[in-house]
N, C-alpha and C positions, 0 to 999 in steps of 0.2 A: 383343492389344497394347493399352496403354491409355495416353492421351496426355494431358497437361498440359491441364486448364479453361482453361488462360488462351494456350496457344502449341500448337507442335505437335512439342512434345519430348514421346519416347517416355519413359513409368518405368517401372524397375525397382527391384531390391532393396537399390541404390545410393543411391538417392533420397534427399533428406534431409527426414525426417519432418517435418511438415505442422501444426500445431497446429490447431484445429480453434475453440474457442475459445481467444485468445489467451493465451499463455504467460504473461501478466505479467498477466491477472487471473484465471491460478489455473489455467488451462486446460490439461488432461492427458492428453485423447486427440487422438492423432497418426496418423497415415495416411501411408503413400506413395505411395499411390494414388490423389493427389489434386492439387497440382501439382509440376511441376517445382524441381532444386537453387534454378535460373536463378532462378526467378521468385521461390522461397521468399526468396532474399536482397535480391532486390530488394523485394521487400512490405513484407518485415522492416526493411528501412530506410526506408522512406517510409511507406505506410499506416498500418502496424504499430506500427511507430513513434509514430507523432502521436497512434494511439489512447490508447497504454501512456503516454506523458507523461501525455497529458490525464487522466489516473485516479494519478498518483503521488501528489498530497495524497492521495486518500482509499485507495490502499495504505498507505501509511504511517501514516495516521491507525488503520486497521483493525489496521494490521502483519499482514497475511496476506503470507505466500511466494506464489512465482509458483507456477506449474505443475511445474518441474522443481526446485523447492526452494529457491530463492535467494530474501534477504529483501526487506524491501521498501525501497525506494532511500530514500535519506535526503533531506531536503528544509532549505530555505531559508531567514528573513524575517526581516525588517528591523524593531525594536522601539526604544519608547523607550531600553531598556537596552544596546541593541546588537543584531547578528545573531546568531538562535537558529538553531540547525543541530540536527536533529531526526536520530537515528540512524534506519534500517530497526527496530531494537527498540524504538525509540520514548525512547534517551536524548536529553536535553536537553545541548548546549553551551552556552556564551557565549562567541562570537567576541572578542575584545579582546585588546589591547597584556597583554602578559604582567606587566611595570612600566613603572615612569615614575619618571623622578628629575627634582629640582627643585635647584637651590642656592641654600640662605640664608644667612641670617648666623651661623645657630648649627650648619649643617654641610647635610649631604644630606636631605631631602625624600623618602621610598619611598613607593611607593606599589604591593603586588604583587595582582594580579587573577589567582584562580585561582578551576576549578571544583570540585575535590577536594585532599586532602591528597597525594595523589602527586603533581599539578601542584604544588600548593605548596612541595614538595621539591625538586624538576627546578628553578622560577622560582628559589627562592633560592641553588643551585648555579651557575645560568645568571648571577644577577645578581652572585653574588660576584666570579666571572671577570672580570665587566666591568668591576668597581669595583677590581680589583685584592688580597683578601683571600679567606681562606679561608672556604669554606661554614658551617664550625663557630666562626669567627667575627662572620660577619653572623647567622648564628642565635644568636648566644649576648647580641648587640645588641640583638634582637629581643625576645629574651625580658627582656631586664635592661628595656628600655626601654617593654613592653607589659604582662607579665605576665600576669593572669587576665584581663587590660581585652579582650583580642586574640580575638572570637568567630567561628566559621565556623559560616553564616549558609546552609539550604536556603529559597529561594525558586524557586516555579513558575513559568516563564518563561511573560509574555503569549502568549496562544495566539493562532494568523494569523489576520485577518479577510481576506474576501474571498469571491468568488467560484467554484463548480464551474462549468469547461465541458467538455460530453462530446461537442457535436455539429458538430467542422467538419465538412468536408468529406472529407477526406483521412479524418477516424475513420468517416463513412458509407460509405464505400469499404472500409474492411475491415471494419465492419461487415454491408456486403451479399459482400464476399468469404467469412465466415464462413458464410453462411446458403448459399450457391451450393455449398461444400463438403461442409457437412452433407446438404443435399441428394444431392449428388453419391453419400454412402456408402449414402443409401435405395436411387437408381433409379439410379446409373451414371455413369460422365463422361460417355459417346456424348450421354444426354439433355441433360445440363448445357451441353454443347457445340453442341446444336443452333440452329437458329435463335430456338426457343420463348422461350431467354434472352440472346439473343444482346445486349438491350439494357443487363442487368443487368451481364453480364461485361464490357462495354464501358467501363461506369461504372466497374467495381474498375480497370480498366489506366488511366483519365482521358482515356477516347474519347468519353465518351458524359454532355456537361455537364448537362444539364438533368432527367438524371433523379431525382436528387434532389427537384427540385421536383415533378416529375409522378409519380413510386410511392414516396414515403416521406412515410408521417407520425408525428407526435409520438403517442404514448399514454399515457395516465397510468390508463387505468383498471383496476380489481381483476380479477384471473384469475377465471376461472369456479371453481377451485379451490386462490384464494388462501390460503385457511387453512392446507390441508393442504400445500401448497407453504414456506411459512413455518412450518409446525410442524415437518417435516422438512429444509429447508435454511437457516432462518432467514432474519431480515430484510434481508441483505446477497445473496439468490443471486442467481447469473447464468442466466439460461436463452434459448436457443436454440429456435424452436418451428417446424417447416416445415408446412404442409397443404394437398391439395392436391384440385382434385374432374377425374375425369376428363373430359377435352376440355374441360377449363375454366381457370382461372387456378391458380398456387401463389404464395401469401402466407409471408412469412416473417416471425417477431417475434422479436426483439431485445431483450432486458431486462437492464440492469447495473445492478447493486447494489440490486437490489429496489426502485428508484426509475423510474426515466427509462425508458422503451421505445420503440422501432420498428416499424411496422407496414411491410411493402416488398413492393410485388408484382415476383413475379420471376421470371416471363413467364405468358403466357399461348398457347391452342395446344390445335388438333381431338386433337393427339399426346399429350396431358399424360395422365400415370397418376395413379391416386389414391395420398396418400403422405400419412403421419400419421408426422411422428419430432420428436426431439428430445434437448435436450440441456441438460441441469440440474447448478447446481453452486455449492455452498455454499465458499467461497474461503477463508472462515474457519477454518473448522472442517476443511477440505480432504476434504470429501464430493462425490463429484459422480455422475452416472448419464448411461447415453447415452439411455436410450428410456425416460420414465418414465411414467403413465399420468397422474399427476395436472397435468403437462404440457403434452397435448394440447389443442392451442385446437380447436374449429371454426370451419368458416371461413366462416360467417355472425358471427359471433361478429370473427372478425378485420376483415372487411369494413366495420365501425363502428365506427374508431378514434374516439378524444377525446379532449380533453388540457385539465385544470385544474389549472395552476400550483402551486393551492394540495394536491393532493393527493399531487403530487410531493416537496412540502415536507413534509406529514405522514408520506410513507413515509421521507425522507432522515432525518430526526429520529428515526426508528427506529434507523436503521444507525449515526446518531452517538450514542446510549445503550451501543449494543454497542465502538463505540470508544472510548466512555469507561468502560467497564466493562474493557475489554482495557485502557487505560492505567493505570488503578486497580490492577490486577491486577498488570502486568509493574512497575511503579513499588514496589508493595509486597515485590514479589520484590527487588529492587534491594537496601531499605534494609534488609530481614531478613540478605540474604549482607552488606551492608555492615558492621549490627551486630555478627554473627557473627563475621565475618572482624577488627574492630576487636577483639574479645575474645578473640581466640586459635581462636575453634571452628571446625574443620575437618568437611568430611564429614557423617558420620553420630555425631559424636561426642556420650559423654553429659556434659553438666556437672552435675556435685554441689554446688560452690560455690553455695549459694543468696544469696549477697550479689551472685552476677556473673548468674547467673539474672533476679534483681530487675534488674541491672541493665542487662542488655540488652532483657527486656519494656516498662522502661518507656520505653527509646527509641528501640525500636521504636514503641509504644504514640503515643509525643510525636509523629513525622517524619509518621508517618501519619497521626495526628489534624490537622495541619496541612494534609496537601495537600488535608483532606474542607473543612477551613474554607478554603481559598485565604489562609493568612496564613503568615507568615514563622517557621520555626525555627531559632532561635539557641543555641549553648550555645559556654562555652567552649571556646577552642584545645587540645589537648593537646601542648603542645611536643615531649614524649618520642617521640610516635609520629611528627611530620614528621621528628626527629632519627634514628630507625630505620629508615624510609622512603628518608631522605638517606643512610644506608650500607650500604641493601640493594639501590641502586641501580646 
């Protein structure tokens, strides 16, 4: 019979699996033999919780899925232009008033704010209604009264300044809930549940205040086998590390996003076995291992944490080259089906017109050259395609 780390509910085959590193950066093995429904819903709303917020910029920034495949939450901020709303795939909105009318002396004042030509079709539908005429008559205003003058205009929305934080309280709490599990599938829950760690588990329910302060420290420094750790999970992975010496302490290390780490002791005890595990996992790329070799700390090695600020900031700037390589990436995909789809091309189709060839390389060629310069691309309206848009609606 094996009982809940954290109560004294029996599991079974019922159980609702257990993630082990958290689901929402990227984490995919699961257990349920590790704790209770009870307690998983609970964690999961509180600990769990305030971890998975505090990493959603830099999901999003990455656009890695979770563990069980769902993307990465869309986020927030507030710019001079207005608020940008960042999809999970990393598209850009712009929050704003759809139009705005004014009355003057020579008639109505429009003003319509969209971000694509299918908004802009929907807007002038929506705004004809208002004004009382038909769609194909304010578009035909539109065009009498703009003509080629009338451009739709891609600009890169200012990107958020601010701050990453990864370390309340509440995320050190599932963070040493993590490292108490993993352990857990080395030597057993009976061990886990002993007294040896009874201080650590106290800490994940919010029994046991002050151990934060007294078994966890900050770490910034390089793996004993950082290279080959980052040649095979790259800049961004998470790893999980237990070790332990017998009738002596077990240390646990924490590392998210190849940046920031934990060094936690997490008990000590004449009972303690000797235990080498762990748990690595490139979130990106959605690679991860449970017992890797190039993983394993020693634990004279963990026993000397140290943390300089500035090395943390050198490894983060790693991870943000690969988010900006991922945005380059998904953005380019973007405007290739955009141009495509603007010219008729479907699927896998081949085009022969070498005049429409030319002319979707070059704007392709254009939209992209822009976002590498950070400057504005402009090009005329095509009236006919919001007028098709407007009655395939």
């Amino acid at each position: 019979m094996t009982l809940c780390l954290f109560c004294d509910q029996t599991l079974n085959a019922k159980t609702r699996p257990e993630h082990i590193l958290l689901n929402a950066l990227g984490g995919r093995k699961t257990s349920r033999l590790l704790i209770c429904s009870g307690c998983n819903e609970w964690f999961g709303s509180t600990i769990d919780r305030d971890l998975a917020l505090s990493v959603a910029d830099i999901r999003n920034l990455l656009g890695h899925r979770s563990g069980g495949g769902n993307p990465a939450p869309a986020i927030s901020y507030s710019t001079a232009l207005g608020t940008v709303k960042l999809s999970g795939e990393g598209r850009p909105t712009l929050t704003h008033k759809p139009f705005e009318l004014e009355r003057g002396e020579g008639g109505l004042n429009i003003s319509i704010h969209a971000n694509n030509r299918e908004e802009l079709a929907r807007t002038i539908k929506n705004l004809a209604a208002h004004i009382g005429c038909s769609p194909e008559y304010l578009l035909a205003a539109f065009r009498a009264g703009t003509g080629q003058e009338f451009h739709e205009t891609y600009i890169r929305p200012p990107s958020r300044r601010g701050q990453l934080s990864f370390g309340s309280v509440d995320a050190l709490r599932s963070i040493v809930k993590a490292c108490l599990e993993l352990l857990a599938l080395a030597i057993g829950n009976d061990f886990v549940r002993s007294e040896m760690f009874a201080r650590a588990r106290h800490f994940v329910i919010g029994a046991e205040a002050d151990f934060n302060v007294r078994a966890i420290d900050l770490d910034s420094r390089e793996l004993p086998r950082e290279g080959a750790l980052r040649q095979r999970f790259g800049p961004a992975f998470h790893l999980i590390s237990i070790t332990s010496e017998r009738g002596g302490r077990a240390i646990g290390y924490f590392r998210m996003y190849g940046s920031v780490a934990w060094t936690i002791t997490l008990g000590t005890g004449d009972e303690m076995p000797e235990v080498a595990t762990s748990l690595v996992c490139d979130p990106v790329a959605e690679r991860w291992s449970v017992v890797d070799p190039d993983a394993r700390l020693p634990l004279q090695w963990l026993e000397r944490p140290e943390f300089d600020a500035q090395r943390v900031t050198k490894a983060f700037n790693e991870v943000m080259k690969v988010a900006q390589y991922r945005a380059m990436e998904r953005e380019t995909d973007r405007i290739v089906r955009s141009e495509f789809g603007r010219h008729g091309i479907v699927d896998d189709e081949v085009v022969e017109d070498e005049a429409i060839k030319e002319s979707v390389f070059r704007e392709i060629i254009a939209r992209v050259s822009s976002i590498v310069a950070n400057t504005p691309y402009s090009r005329p309206l095509d009236w006919a395609e919001v007028h098709k848009i407007m009655n395939e609606d």
